[in-house]
TILO-42987 format. One record per residue (C-alpha): residue number from 1; x, y, z. Coordinates in steps of 0.001 Angstrom, whole numbers. Layout:
# TILO-42987
<site NUM <X Y Z>>
...
# end
This chain:
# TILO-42987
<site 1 <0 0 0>>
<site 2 <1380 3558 -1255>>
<site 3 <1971 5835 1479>>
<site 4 <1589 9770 1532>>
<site 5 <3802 12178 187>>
<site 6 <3563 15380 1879>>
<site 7 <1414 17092 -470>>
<site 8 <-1227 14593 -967>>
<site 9 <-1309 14496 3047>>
<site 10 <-1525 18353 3566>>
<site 11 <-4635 17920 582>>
<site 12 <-6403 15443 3005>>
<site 13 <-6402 17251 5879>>
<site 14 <-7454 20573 4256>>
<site 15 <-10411 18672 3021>>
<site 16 <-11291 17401 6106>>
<site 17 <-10823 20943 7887>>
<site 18 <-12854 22657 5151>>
<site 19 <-15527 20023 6624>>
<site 20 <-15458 20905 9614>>
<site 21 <-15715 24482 9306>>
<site 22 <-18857 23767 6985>>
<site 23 <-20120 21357 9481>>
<site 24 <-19881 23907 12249>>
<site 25 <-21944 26268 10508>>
<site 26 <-24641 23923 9466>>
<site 27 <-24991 23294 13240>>
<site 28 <-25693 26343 14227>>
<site 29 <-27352 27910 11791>>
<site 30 <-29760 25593 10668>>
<site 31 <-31733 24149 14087>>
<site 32 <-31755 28477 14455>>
<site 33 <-33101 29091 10803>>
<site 34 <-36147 26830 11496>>
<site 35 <-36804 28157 15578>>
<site 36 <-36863 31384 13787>>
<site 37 <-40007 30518 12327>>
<site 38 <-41529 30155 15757>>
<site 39 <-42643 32853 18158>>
<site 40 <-41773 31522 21505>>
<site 41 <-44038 34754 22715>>
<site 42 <-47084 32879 20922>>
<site 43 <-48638 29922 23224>>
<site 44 <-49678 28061 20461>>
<site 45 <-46186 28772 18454>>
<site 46 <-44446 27850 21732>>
<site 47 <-46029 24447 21380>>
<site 48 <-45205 23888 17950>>
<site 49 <-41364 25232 18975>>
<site 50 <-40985 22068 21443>>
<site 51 <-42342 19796 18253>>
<site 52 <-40038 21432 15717>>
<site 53 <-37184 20404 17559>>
<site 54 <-38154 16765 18335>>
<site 55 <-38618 16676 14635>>
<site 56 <-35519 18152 13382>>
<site 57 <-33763 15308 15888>>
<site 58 <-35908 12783 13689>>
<site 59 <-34967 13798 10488>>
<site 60 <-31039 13915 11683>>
<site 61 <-31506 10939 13139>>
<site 62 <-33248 9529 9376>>
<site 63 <-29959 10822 8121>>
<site 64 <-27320 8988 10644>>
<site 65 <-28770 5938 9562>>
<site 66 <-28392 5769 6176>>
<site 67 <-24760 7368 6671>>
<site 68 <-23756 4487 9405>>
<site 69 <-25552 1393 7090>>
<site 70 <-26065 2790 2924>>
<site 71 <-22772 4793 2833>>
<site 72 <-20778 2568 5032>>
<site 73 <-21423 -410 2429>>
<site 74 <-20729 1758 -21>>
<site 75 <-17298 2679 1435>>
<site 76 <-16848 -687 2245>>
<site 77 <-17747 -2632 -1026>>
<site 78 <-17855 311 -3680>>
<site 79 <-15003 2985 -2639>>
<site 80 <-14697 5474 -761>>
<site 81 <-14721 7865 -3556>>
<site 82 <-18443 6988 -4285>>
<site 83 <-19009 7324 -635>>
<site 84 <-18086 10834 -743>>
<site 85 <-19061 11655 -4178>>
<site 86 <-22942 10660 -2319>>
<site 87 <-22179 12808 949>>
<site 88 <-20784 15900 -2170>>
<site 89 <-24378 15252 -4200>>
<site 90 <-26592 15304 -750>>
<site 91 <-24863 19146 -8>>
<site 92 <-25059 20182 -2775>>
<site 93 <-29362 18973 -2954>>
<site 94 <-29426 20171 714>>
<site 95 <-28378 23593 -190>>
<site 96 <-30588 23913 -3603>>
<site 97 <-33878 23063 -880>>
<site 98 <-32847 25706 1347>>
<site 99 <-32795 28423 -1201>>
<site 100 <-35903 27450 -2616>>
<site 101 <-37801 27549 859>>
<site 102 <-36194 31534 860>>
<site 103 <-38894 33467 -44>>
<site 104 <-41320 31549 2541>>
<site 105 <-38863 32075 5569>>
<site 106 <-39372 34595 8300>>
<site 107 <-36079 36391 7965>>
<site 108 <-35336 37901 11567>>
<site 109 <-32621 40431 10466>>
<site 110 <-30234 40618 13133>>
<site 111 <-29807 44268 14433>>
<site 112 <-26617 45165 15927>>
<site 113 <-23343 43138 16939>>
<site 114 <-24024 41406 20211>>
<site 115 <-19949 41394 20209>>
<site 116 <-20174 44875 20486>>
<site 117 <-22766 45129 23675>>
<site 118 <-20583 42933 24956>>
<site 119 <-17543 45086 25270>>
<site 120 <-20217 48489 25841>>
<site 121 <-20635 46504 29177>>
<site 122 <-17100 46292 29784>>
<site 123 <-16471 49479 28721>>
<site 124 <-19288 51083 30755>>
<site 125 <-18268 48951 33922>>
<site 126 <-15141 50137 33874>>
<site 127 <-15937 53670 33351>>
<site 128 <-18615 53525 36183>>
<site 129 <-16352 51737 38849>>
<site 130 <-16323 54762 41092>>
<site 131 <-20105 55090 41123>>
<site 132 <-22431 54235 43590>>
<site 133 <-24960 51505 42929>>
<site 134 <-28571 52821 42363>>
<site 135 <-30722 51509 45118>>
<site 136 <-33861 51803 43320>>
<site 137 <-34214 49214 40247>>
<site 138 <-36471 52065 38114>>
<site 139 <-33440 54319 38151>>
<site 140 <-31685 51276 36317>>
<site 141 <-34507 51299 32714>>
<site 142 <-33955 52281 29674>>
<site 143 <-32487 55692 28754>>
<site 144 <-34620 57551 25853>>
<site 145 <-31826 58750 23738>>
<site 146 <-30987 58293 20071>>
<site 147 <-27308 56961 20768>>
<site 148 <-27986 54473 23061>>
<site 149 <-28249 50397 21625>>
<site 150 <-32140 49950 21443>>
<site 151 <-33812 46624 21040>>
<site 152 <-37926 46053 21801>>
<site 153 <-37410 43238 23883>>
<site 154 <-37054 43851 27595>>
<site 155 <-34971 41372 29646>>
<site 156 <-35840 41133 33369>>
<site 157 <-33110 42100 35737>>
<site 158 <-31007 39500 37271>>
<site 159 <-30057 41102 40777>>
<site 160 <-27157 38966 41713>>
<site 161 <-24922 40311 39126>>
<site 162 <-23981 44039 41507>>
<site 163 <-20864 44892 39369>>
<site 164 <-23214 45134 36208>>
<site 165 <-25711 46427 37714>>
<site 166 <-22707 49322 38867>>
<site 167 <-22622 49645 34685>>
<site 168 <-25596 50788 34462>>
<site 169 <-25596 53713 37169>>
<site 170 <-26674 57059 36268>>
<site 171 <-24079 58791 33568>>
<site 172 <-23901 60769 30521>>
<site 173 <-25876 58975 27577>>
<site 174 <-24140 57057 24590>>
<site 175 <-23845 53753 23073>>
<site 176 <-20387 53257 25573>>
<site 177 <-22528 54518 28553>>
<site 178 <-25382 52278 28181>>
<site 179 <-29219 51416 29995>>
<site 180 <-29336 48203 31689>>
<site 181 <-31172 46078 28722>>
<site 182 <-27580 45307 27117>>
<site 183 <-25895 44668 30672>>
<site 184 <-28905 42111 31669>>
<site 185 <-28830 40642 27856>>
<site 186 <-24819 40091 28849>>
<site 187 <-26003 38150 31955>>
<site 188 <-28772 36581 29913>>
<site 189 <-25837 34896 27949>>
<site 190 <-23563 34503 30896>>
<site 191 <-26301 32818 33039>>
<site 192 <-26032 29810 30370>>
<site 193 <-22096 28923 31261>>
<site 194 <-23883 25807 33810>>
<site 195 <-25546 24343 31294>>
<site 196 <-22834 24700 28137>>
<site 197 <-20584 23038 31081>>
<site 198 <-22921 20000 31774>>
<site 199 <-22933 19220 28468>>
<site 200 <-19581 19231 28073>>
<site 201 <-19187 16742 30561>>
<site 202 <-21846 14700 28820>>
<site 203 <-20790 14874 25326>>
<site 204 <-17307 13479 26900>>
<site 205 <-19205 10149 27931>>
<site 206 <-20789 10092 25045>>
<site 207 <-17306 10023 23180>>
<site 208 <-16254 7351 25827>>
<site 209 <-19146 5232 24915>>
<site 210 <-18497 5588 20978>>
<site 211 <-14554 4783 20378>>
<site 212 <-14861 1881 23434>>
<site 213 <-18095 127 22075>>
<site 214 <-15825 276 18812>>
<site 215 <-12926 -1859 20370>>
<site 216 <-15382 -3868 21775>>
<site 217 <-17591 -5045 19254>>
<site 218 <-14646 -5941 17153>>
<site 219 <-13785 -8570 20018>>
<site 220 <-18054 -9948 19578>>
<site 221 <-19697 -11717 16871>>
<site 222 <-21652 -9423 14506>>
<site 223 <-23836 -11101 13577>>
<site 224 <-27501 -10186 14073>>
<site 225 <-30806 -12412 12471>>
<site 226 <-28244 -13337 9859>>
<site 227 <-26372 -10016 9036>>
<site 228 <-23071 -9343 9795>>
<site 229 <-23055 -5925 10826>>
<site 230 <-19580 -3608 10643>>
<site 231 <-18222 -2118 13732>>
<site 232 <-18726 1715 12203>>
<site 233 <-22566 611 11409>>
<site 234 <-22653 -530 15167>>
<site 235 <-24593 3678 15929>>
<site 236 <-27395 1710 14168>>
<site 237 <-28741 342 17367>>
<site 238 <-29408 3743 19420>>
<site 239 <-30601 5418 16216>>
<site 240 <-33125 2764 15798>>
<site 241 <-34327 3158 18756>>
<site 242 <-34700 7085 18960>>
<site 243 <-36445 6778 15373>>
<site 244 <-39075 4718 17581>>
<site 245 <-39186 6228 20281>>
<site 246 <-39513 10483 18888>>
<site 247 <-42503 10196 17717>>
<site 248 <-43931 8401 20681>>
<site 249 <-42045 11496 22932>>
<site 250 <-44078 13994 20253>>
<site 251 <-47155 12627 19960>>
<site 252 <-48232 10420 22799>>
<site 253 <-46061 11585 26054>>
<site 254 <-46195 15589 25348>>
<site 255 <-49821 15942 25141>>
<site 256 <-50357 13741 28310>>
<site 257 <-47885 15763 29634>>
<site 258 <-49019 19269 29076>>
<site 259 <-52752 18012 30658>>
<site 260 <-51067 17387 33899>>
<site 261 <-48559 20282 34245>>
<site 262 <-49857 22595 32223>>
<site 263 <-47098 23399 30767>>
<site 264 <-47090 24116 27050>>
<site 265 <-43869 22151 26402>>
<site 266 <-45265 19485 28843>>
<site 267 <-41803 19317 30996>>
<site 268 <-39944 22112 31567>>
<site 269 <-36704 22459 30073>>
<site 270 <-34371 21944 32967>>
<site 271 <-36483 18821 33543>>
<site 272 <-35287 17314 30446>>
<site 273 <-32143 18140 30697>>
<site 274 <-32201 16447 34024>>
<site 275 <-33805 13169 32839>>
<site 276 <-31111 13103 29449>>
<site 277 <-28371 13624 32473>>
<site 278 <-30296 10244 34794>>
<site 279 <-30481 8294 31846>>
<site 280 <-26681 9130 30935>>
<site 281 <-25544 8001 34581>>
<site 282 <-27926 4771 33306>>
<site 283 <-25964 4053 30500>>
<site 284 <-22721 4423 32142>>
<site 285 <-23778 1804 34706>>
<site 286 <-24967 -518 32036>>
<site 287 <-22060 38 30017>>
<site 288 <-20239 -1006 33151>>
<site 289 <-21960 -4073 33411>>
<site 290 <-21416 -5289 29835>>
<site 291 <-18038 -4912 29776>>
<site 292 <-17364 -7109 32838>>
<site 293 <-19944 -9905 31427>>
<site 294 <-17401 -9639 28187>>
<site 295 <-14314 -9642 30288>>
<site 296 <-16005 -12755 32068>>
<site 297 <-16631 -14411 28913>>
<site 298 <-13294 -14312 27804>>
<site 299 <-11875 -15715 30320>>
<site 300 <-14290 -18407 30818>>
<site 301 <-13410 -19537 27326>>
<site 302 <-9827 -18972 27608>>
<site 303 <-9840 -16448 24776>>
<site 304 <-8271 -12895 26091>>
<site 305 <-5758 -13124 23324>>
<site 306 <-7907 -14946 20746>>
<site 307 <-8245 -12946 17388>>
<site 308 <-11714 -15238 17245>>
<site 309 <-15078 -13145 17812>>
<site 310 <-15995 -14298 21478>>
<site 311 <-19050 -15982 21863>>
<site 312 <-21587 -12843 22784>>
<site 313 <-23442 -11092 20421>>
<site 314 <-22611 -7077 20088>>
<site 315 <-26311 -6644 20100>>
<site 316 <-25523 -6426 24195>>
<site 317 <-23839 -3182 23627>>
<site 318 <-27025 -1756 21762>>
<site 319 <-28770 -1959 25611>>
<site 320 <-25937 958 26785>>
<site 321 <-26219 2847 23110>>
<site 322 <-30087 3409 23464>>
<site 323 <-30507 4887 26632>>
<site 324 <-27354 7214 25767>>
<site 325 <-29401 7948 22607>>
<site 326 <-32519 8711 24691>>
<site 327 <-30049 10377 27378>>
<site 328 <-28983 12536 24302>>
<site 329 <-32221 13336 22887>>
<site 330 <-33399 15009 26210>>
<site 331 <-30263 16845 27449>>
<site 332 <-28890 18218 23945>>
<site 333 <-32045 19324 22963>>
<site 334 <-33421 20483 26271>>
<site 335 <-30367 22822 26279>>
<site 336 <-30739 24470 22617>>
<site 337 <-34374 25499 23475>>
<site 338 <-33908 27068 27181>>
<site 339 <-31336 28613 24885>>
<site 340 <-32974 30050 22212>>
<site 341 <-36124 30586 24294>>
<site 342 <-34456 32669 26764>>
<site 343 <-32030 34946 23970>>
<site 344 <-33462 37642 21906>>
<site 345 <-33531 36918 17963>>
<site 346 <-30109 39188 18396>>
<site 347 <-28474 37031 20840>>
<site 348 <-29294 33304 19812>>
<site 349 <-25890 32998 17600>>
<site 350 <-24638 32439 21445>>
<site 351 <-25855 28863 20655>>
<site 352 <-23123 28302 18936>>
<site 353 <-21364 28335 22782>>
<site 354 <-23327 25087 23294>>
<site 355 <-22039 23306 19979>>
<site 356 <-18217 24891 20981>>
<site 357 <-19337 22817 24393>>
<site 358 <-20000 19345 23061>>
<site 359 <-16553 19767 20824>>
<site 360 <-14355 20592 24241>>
<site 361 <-16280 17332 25555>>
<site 362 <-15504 15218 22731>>
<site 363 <-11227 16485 22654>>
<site 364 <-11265 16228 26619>>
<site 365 <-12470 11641 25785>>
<site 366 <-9542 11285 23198>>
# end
């Protein structure tokens, strides 16, 4: 087999960075692009919100399976060139749909840099350090003058943050002098650093759970009601199972749901992110469990050092894969909307702090 020359290597890895940057941008911009078409203000619009993003899961989730079965066979008994001559004609289709669906879009033009309020804060703070703090929180509002950064939406104060409240103290005027809305939209996006965290932490079991059940399964016997299924197609398992279980989550346990709490969304946010985060501890123990019946195995048949598949089907590790994929379905998703529900239209490019999250977790497991 030819090896790389230094050229052909520094091709391959611009290719791959080039998708990665595209990747990134996808991620963001896309679950954002169809919440925009949602007023979270609206009841019945907040409803539909909750449902959009169960549904975009489903159709990414539609998508992950044929990548991890159709274009893994094709990899594996066509070429890889095929494989990503498929992935180049999907983008390429992908990006023809969105520009058709233009003119129907609610376009939510962005108005100002929220870069730029950020450092007004800082700039303001620092420039009000010798001020006393207003005791009053009226004398904090909104200042009526043309120079200052105005935005109609209204963010409630968040007390507990004194040295920005200090920022907004009475002073001359001006975009650098600032009313409290862009100091509390600063906290607004501050206030989210727990949960970006906690998900960082879980996206780093969740790239545990992928590269190990790897190793493992090539120690198992593939073979499932007659197929012999590829280590890479192994995802197959938890995907199958959230394709199941989505709609079920969307149609049956949501409107049961909402009855009893009242809540439009059925369970609050923070609640799902709390029951993705149980069902992640879950599939940690399980996974725990597996892999000492697997140990146990080999020794009982005296193969530790066998190349031979042992004699346990990888279908055990799909047990661990689909609560993770449950587990996943809850806390990722949980977090985007308390996200985007709680940021002005101005602010929610901040999500991309959640998706700059999950990659720390994933570097931080290899």
């Amino acid at each position: 087999m030819r090896g790389f020359n230094s050229g052909q290597e520094a091709f391959l890895y611009t290719g791959l960075y080039l998708v990665a940057l595209g990747t990134s941008g996808v991620k963001v911009a896309l679950p954002l692009l169809g919440a925009d078409q949602f007023d979270g203000k609206d009841p019945k619009e907040a409803v539909q919100l909750s449902s959009y993003f169960n549904w975009y899961t489903f159709s990414q989730t539609c998508g992950s399976i044929t990548g991890v079965t159709f274009l893994v066979w094709i990899s594996s008994n066509i070429g890889w060139d095929w494989a990503f001559g498929v992935c180049t004609v999907a983008v390429l289709l992908a990006i023809v749909l969105v520009f058709i669906g233009k003119p129907f879009y609610r376009d939510n033009a962005p108005k100002g840099s929220p870069i730029i309020r950020i450092l007004q804060v800082l700039v303001a703070a620092i420039r009000k350090r010798s001020l006393p703090i207003p005791g009053k929180d009226d004398e904090l509002y909104e200042i009526n003058d043309k120079g200052t950064v105005v935005v109609p939406e209204v963010i409630q104060n968040q007390s507990q943050f004194m040295t920005s409240r200090g920022a907004s103290a009475s002073m001359t005027p001006g975009p650098w002098r600032l009313s409290t809305d862009p100091i509390r939209r600063n906290q607004n996006i501050t206030s989210h650093a727990p949960d970006r965290t906690q998900h960082s932490f879980h996206k780093y079991l969740l790239a545990q759970l992928q590269t190990f059940s790897i190793q493992q399964s090539l120690t198992l016997d593939t073979r499932i009601f007659g197929f012999k299924i590829p280590p890479t197609s192994l995802p197959v398992i938890p995907l199958t199972f959230n394709l199941i279980f989505i709609p079920i989550y969307d149609r049956i346990f949501l409107p049961i749901a909402r009855r009893i709490t009242g809540v439009p969304t059925g369970i609050r946010h923070l609640q799902r992110i709390g029951v993705g985060l149980v069902l992640s501890t879950i599939s940690m123990a399980i996974s725990a469990v597996i892999e000492t019946r697997r140990k146990s195995v080999a020794f009982k048949h005296n193969m530790v050092d066998s190349t031979e598949p042992l004699p346990m089907s990888v279908f055990w590790l799909g047990f661990q894969h689909a609560v993770f994929g449950l587990s996943d379905m809850f806390t990722l998703w949980g977090c985007y909307i308390s996200t985007t529900r709680k940021l002005s239209w101005n602010e929610r490019n901040h999500t991309a702090l959640l998706w700059f999250s999950l990659a720390v977790g994933t570097l931080q497991a290899q």
